[in-house]
N, C-alpha and C positions, 0 to 999 in steps of 0.2 A: 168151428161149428157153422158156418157161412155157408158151409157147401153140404154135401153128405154127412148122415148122421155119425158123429165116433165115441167110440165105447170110451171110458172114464181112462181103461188103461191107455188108450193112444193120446188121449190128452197128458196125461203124467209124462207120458215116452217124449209129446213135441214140444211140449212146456219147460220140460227140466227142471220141473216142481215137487216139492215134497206131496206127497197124497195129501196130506192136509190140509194145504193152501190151495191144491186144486179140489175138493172138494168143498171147502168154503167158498169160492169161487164160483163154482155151477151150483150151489146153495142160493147164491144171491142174485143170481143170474136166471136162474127157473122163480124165484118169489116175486122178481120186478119184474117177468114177462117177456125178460128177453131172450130165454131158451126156453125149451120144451122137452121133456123124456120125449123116448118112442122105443119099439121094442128093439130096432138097429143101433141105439145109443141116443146121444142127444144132441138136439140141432138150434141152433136158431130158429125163432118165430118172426113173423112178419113185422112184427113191431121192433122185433130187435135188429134185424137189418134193417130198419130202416134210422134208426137210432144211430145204429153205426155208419151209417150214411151220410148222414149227418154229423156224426161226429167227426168223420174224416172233412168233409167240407170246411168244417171249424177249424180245424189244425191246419189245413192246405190256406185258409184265407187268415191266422192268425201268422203263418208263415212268408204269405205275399206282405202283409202290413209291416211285419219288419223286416224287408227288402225295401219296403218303400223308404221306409224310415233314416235307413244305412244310405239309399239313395238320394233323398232329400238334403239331408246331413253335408251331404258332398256339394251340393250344390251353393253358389255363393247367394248372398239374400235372400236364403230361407225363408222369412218373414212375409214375403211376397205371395209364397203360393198359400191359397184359402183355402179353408178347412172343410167348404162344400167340395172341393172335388174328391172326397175321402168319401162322399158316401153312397156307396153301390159303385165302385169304379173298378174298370180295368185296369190292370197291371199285365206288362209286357217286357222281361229284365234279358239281356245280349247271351249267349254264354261265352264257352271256348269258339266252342265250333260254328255258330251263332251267331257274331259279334253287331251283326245289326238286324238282326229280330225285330227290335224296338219297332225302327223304320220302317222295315214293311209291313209290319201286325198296322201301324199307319197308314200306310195308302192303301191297303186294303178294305179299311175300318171306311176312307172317301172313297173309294168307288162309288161311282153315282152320285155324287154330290152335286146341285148344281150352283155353289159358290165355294168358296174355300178362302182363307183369311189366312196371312201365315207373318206371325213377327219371328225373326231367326238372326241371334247374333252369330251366326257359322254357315256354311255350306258342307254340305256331304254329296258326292258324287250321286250317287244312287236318287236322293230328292231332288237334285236339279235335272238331271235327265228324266225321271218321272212327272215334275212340273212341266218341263217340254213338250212330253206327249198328252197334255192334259189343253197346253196351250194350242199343237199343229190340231189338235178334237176339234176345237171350239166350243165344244158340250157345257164347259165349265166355267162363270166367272171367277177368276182368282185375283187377289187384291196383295201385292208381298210390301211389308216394311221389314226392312233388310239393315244390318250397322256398314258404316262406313268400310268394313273388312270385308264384309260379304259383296259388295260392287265392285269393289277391289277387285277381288276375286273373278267373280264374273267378268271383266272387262279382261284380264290378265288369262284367264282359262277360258271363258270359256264365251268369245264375243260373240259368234255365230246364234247362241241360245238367248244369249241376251237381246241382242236384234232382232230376232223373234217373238222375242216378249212384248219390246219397246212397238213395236209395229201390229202386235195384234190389239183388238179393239176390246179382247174381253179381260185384259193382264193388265194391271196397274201399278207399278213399283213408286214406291214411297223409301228414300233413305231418312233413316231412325237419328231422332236425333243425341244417341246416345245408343250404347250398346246394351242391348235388354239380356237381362239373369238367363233367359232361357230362352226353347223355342214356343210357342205357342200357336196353336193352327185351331181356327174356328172353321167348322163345314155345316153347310146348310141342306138339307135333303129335303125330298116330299115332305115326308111328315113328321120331320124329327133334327135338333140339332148334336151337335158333339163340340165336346172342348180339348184338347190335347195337351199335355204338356212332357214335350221329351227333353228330359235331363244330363245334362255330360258331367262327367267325372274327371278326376286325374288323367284317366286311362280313357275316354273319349264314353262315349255313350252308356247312362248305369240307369237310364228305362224309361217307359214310356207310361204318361197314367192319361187315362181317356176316362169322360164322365160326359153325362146324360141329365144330370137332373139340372131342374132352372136354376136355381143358386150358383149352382158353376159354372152353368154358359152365359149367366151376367153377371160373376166376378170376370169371366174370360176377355168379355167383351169390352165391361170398362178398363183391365187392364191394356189388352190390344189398345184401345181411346185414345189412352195415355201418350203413347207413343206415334199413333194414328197424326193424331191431330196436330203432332209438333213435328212433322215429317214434312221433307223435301219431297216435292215432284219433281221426279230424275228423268223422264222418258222424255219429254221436248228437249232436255239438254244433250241426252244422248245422242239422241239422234240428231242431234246437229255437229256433235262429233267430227272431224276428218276421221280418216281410219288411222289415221299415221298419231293422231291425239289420241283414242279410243282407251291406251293403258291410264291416262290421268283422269283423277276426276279433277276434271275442267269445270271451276264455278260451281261445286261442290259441296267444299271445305265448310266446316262448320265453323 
């Protein structure tokens, strides 16, 4: 009844209802206001689409919370992430075809940022070449506390981006002084902050929850703190580096 009005018998026919129960049905359904006779049959009223609008909204967002839930669940110290970023957040889950959705619904979400904050105990191909090109911009200050695995990494994959970083004047790398539960990316815009927190699973990436209100971008913040504060400054020693050392972390080691 959403669309064109239908007569009782085409309800019985799409329903594969006893008449009975469809007719109790548009009984209660015309008494609450959400359908209407008319002489073409009967249709929904304005209130009742918008009812069902809402209805759907509620099942589609009772449906992302247990996603998050299954997601969270995966993740190791649970305990950690607060219960402000649950409220009015987005959700952002990989699929088949998909597998890193997550990510970019991410640096989509920064565009235009003009700071970004990012604790990551992992690398993903796709984030570091997009930090790259955030770095060659110069538009954006970025601040990374990275674990000992992620420098690794960098130094072994990917040294040319990393030199890049260490040399530009708006990039700041900090190694963590321990490997943090998850990622977490703070971005500062004109007139508004965001807090991120994208989640890995068994199977690599199970989603991404972004939030807006103050309680969670200062849980985000003093979480990032946490690790901020007890972080290596890695760029002077990089860069003093030979190339032929550049795979060790030289002076490093925790």
């Amino acid at each position: 009844m959403l669309g064109e009005p239908k007569q009782k018998s085409e309800l019985i026919e799409q329903l594969d209802e006893p008449r009975s129960t469809v007719d109790r049905g548009i009984r209660q359904l015309v008494s609450n206001g959400f359908a209407e006779r008319t002489a073409n049959g009967y249709r929904s009223t304005a209130f009742g689409r918008l009812v069902y609008r809402n209805f759907i909204d509620t099942i589609t967002i009772c449906q992302e919370m247990k996603r998050a839930q299954i997601m969270i669940e995966q993740t190791q110290n649970v305990a950690l992430v607060d219960d402000a970023l649950f409220r009015n957040p987005e959700f952002t889950f990989p699929s088949q075809s998909t597998p890193n959705q997550p990510l970019r619904r991410l640096h989509e979400k920064f565009l235009g940022a003009s700071c970004i904050k990012i604790l990551s105990p992992a690398l993903f191909e796709n984030s570091v070449n997009k930090y790259h090109e955030y770095i060659i911009d110069e538009s954006t200050e970025l601040e990374f506390v990275l674990s000992k695995d992620c420098i690794q990494t960098l130094i072994a994959k990917y040294p040319d981006k990393l030199q890049t970083a260490v040399n530009a004047e708006q990039a700041t790398i900090f190694q963590s002084p321990s490997k943090p539960p998850f990622e977490l990316v703070i971005s500062q815009h004109d007139a508004h902050r965001m807090v991120a927190v994208v989640l890995q699973g068994v199977h690599g990436i199970s989603g991404l929850l972004l939030a807006t209100n103050r309680s969670a971008i200062d849980w985000g913040i003093r979480f990032y703190q946490q690790y901020r504060g007890r972080g290596k400054h890695i760029q002077h020693t990089l860069a003093r580096l030979p190339s032929t050392q550049q795979p060790q972390l030289v002076g490093l080691s925790q």
